[in-house]
C-alpha positions in Angstrom: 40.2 -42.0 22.2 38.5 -39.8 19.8 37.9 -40.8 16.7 38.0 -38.3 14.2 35.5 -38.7 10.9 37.4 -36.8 8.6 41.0 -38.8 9.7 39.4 -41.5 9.1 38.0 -41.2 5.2 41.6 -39.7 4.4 42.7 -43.0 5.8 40.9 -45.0 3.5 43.2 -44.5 0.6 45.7 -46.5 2.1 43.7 -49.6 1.2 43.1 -48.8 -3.0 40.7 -51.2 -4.5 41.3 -53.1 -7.6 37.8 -54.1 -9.0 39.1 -55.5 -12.2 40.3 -58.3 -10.3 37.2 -59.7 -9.9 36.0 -60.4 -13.6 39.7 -60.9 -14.8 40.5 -63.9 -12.4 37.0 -65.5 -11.6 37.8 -68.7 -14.5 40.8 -69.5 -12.4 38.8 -71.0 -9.5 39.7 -74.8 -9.0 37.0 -77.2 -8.5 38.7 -80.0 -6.3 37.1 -83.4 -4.3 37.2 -81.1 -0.9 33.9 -78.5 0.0 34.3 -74.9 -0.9 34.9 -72.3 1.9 31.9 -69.7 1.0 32.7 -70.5 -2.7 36.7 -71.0 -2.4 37.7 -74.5 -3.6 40.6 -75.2 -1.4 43.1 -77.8 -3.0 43.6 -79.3 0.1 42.0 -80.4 3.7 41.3 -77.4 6.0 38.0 -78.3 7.5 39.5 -78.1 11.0 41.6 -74.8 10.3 38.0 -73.5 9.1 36.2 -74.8 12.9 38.3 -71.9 14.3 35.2 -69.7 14.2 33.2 -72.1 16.4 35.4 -70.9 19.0 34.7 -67.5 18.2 30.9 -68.4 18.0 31.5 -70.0 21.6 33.2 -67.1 23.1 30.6 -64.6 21.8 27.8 -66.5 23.3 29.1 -66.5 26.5 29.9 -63.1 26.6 26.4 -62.1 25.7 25.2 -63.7 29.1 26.4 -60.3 30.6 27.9 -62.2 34.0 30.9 -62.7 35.8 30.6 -66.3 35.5 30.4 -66.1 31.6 32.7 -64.2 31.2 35.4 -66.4 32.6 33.9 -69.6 30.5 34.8 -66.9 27.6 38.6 -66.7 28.7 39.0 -70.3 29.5 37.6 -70.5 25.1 39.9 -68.1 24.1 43.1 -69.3 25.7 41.9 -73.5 25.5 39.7 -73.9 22.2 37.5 -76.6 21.7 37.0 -76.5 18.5 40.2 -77.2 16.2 43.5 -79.1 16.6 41.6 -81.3 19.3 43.4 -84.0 20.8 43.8 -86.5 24.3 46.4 -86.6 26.5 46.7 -90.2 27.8 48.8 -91.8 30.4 49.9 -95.7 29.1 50.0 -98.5 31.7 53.6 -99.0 29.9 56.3 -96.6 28.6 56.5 -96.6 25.0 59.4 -99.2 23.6 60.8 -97.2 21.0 60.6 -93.8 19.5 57.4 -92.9 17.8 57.4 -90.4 15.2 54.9 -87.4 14.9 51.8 -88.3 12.8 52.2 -92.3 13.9 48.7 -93.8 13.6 46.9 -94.8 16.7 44.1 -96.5 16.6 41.5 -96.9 19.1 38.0 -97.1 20.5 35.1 -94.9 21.8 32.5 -95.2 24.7 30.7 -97.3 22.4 33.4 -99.7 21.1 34.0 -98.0 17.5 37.1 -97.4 15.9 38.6 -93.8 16.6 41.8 -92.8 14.5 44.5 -90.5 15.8 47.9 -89.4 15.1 50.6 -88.5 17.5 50.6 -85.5 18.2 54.3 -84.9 18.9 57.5 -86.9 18.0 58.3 -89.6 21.6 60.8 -91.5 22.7 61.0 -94.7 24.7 60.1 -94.8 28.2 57.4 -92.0 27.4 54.5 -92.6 29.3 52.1 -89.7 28.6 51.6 -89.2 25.1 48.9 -86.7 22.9 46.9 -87.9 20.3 45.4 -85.9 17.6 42.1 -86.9 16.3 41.9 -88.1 12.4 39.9 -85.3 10.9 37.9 -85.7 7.3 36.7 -83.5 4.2 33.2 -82.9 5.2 32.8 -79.7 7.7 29.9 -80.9 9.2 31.8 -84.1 10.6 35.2 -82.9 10.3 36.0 -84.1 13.8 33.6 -86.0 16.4 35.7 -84.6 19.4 35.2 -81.0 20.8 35.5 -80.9 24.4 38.4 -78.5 25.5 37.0 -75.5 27.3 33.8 -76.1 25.9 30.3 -75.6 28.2 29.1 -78.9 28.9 26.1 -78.8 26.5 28.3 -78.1 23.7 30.5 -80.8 23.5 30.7 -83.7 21.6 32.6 -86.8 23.1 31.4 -89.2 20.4 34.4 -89.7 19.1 36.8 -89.3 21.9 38.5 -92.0 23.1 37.1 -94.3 25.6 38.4 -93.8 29.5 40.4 -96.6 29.7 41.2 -99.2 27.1 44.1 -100.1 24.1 45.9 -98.5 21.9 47.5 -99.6 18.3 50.6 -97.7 18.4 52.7 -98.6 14.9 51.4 -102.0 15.2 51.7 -102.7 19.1 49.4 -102.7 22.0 49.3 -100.2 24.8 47.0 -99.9 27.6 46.4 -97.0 28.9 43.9 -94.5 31.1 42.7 -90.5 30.8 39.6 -88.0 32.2 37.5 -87.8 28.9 36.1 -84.3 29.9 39.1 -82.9 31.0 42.8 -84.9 28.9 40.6 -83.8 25.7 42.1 -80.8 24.6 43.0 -78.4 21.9 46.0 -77.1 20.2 44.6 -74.7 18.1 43.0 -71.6 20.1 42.5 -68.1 19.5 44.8 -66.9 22.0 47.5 -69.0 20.5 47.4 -66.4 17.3 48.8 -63.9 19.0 50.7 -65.3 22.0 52.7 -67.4 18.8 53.2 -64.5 17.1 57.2 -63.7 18.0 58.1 -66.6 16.5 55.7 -66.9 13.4 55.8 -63.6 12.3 58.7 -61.7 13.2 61.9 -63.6 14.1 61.2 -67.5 13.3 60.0 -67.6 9.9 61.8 -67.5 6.5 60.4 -64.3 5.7 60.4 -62.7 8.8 59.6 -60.2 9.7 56.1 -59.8 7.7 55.6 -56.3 6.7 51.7 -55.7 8.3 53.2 -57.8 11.5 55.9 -55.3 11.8 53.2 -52.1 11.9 51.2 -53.7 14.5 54.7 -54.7 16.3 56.1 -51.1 15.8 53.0 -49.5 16.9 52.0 -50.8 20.3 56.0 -52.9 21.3 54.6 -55.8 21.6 54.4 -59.0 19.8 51.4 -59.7 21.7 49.8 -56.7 21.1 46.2 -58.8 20.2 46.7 -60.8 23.4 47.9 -57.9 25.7 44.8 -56.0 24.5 42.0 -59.0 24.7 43.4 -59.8 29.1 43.2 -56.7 29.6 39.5 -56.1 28.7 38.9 -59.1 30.4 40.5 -58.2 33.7 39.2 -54.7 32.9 43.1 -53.2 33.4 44.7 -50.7 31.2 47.2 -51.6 28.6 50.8 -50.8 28.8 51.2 -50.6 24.7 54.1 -48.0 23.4 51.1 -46.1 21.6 47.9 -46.8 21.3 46.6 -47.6 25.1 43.0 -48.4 26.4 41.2 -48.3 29.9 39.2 -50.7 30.2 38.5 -50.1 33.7 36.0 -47.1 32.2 33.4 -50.0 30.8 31.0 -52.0 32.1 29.7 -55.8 30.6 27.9 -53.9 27.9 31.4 -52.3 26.7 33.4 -55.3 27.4 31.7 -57.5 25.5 32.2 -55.1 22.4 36.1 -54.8 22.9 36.6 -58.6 23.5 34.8 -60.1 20.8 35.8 -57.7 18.3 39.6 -57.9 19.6 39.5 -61.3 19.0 38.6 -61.5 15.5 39.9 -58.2 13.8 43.2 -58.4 16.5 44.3 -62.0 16.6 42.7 -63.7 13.9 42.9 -61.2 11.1 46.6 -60.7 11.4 47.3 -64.5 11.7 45.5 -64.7 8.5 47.8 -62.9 6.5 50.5 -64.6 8.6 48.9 -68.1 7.0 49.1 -65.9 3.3 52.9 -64.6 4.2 53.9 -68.2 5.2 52.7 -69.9 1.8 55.0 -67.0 0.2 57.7 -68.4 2.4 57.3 -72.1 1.2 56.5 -71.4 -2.7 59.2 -72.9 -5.2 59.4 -70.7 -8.5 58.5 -72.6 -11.7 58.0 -75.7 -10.4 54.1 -77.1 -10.8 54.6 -80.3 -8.6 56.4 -79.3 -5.3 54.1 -76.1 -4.2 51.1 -78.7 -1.9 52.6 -77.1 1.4 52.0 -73.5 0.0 48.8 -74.0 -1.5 47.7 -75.4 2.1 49.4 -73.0 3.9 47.2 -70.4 1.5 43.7 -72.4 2.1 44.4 -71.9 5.7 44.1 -68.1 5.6 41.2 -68.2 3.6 39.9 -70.6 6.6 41.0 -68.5 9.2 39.1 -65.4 7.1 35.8 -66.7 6.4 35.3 -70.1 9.2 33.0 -72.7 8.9 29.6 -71.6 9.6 29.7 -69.5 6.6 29.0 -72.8 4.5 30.1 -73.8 1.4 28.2 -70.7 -0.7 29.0 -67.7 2.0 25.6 -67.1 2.8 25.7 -68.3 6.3 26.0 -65.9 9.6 29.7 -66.1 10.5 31.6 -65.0 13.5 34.8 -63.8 11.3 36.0 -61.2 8.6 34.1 -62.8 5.5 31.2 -61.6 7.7 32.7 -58.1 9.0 32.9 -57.3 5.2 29.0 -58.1 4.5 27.8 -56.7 7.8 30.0 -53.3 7.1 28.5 -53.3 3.3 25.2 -52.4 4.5 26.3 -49.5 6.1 27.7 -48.4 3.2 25.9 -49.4 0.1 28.9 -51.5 -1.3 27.2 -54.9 -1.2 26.7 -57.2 -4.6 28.8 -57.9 -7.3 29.0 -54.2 -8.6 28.9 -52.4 -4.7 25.4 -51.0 -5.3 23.3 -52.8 -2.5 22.2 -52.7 0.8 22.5 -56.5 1.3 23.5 -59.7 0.2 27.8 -60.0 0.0 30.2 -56.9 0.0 31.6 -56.4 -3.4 35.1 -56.7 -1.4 34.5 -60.3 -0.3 34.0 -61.0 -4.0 36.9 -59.3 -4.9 38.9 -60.8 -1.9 37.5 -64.4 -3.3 38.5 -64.0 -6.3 42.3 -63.3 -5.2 42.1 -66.1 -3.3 41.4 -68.3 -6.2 44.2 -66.5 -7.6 46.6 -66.5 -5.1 45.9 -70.5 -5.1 46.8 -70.8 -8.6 49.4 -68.9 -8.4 51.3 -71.0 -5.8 50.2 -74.0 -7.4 52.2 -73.3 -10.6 54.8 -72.0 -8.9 54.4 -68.3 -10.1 55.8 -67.0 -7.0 56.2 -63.6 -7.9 52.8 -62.9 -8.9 51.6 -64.8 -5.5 53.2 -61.8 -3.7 52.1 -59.2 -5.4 48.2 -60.8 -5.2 48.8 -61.0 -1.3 49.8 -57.6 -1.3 46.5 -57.0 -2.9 44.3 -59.4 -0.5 46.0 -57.6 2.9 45.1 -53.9 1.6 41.5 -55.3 1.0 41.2 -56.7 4.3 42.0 -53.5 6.0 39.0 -52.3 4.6 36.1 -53.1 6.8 38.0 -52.3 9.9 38.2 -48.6 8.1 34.3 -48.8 7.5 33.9 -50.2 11.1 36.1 -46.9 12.9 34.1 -44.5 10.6 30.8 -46.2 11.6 31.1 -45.5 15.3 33.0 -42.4 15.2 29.8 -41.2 13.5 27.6 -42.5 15.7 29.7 -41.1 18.9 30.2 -37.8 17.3 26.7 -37.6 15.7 24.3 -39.7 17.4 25.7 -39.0 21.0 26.5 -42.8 21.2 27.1 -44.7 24.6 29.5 -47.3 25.7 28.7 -50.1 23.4 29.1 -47.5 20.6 32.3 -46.2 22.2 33.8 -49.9 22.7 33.0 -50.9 19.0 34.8 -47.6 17.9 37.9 -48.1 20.1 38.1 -52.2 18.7 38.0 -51.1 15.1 40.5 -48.3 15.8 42.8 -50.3 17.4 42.7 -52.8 14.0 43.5 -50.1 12.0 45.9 -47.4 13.8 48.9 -49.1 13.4 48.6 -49.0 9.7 47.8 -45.6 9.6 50.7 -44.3 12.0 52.9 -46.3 9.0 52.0 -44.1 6.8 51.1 -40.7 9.0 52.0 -40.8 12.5 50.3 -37.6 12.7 47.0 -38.8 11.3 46.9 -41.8 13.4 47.0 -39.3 16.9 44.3 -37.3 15.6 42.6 -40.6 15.7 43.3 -41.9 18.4 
């Protein structure tokens, strides 16, 4: 892959920056009862859409340990979670007697005899026996769920507010008794993998506005709806790719490499296009002019800004992430664009102020029902977020074709390129091969 400089900065004008949003649109913020996402007042409950990144934050750290052992603990969190959606699979001593609807209450208890709420998972019919249970999640991040087992290393789990081994369940209003493997029926459906293995039917034949514009470059480019999947296995098993354009060996790189090309795959391939999927999808649901029917777009919207900035950021944004929000600061220090005005060496990129400030936009927007002008603000937010992947291809192509950089340098280059070639063969299939 060779990553040209000069391709690259032509590039960046595919991804024009507004700065006027930022002033213009900062009053429409919405201060709500639920904690702001690095600043973001969400106007409904995403803490456990936002716990995704704890699963990026789990992967990384084993991938850092550099071993053959790690590394598979990595794939088994990136294909099972263990940090969002969690729920138990149970087996009841007796069927079920009647049908139970998805998002029944069941109540039950935990190792120590307190009350654990759940939902179920899935709609059931009688004579069901093995049922999943979703665990009641609240408002506040830091105890947004008290069950994270999944894939999960041992020391990182909680199981204080799993569901005891064996015991009853209050299933709309009757008893069941029932029996599961704490450690291993606690599970997660939610995971990183899912992004893009989901990605046929969320982005380009299943949903209302199918097929989503950015989907459909990544699609077009590489042939494969899986493209972010296809390219994360691969690194792992260290295989080539099979992609239409675009293809990698990772056979050439060692941990050092690998490491680079997985993490970063996993956040700037599957999670930042299933965040503007989250942003396409409240598009899909919005209901022009009316103010009191748009809840399952303005969720649909504090979603992507979940899936964008994660948890660990905090309610201000000045915490060390594991997703784009901090992509954007890290990249703005190579680049003097950090700060309000895109003049410092630290602190917040100017673009994840600017970003923020479309968010709380785009939330008001939907809200009101001004779906027009919520489309046009998403078109905004998805050419800023291509941004840092641009800063991020630039970066390492300097540093391989100045610096004489190795294979951690050559790794980070090919991740970022791969984020942003199929937007730049949209517009110049020619630009994009001198690329790549």
């Amino acid at each position: 892959m060779n990553l040209s400089i000069a391709s690259l900065v032509a590039a960046t004008t595919l991804t024009t920056v507004d700065a006027s949003a930022s002033s213009k649109w900062s009053n429409l913020r919405r201060y709500l009862s639920y904690e702001k996402v690095a600043g973001y007042a969400p106007g409904s409950q995403v803490t456990d859409h936002c716990a995704i990144d704890r699963d990026q934050a789990a992967l990384e750290a084993e991938l850092a340990k550099k071993t053959p052992e790690a590394f598979e603990n990595a794939l088994r969190i990136y294909k099972e979670g263990g940090n969002s959606k969690s729920y138990a699979q149970v087996t009841l001593t007796t069927p079920l007697s009647t049908f139970i609807g998805a998002g029944t209450v069941i109540l039950g208890r935990n190792a120590e005899g307190n009350e654990v709420a759940g939902k179920a998972y899935e709609d059931y019919q009688a004579g069901t026996s093995v049922i999943k249970i979703q665990y009641a999640t609240t408002d506040i991040q830091e105890t947004y769920v008290e069950c994270q087992v999944g894939a999960l290393a041992e020391a990182d789990r909680n199981l204080s507010g799993c569901f005891v081994d064996q015991g009853d369940l209050t299933i709309d209003g009757q008893e069941f008794s029932y029996t599961y493997v704490p450690k291993s029926d606690n599970l997660n459906g939610r995971t990183i993998a899912g992004f893009s293995t989901e990605a046929r039917d969320k982005m380009r034949v299943g949903c209302k506005g199918c097929p989503y514009q950015d989907f459909m470059y990544f699609y077009d480019y590489y042939g494969s709806d899986t493209y972010a999947h296809d390219w994360v296995t691969a690194a792992f098993a260290g295989d080539k790719t099979s992609f239409k354009n675009g293809n990698a060996d990772f056979s050439q790189y060692g941990m050092d490499g690998k490491e680079q090309i997985i993490k970063k795959g996993t956040a700037y391939l599957n999670i930042f296009m299933y965040v503007i999927r989250e942003f396409e999808d409240a598009l899909d649901d919005c209901q022009r002019g009316c103010i009191n029917c748009n809840d399952d777009p303005v969720h649909a919207w504090d979603e992507g800004v979940c899936f964008y900035t994660g948890s660990i950021e905090g309610q201000d944004g000045a915490g060390d992430g594991s997703l784009l929000h901090q992509l954007a600061d890290k990249r703005c220090a190579d680049y003097k664009t950090c700060g309000v005005d895109g003049t410092d060496l630290e602190g917040m990129a100017m673009l994840n102020y600017e970003l923020f400030d479309l968010f709380a936009l785009g939330n008001f927007q939907l809200q009101s029902g001004n779906c027009p002008a919520a489309r046009d603000t998403t078109k905004r937010v998805t050419q800023k977020m291509y941004i840092p992947m641009i800063q991020g291809a630039m970066r390492y192509a300097y540093k391989m074709e100045k610096l004489q950089g190795g294979e951690k340098e050559a790794a980070e280059g090919a991740a970022f390129a791969a984020a942003v070639l199929p937007r730049i063969h949209a517009a110049s299939p020619e630009a994009a091969q001198t690329i790549y």
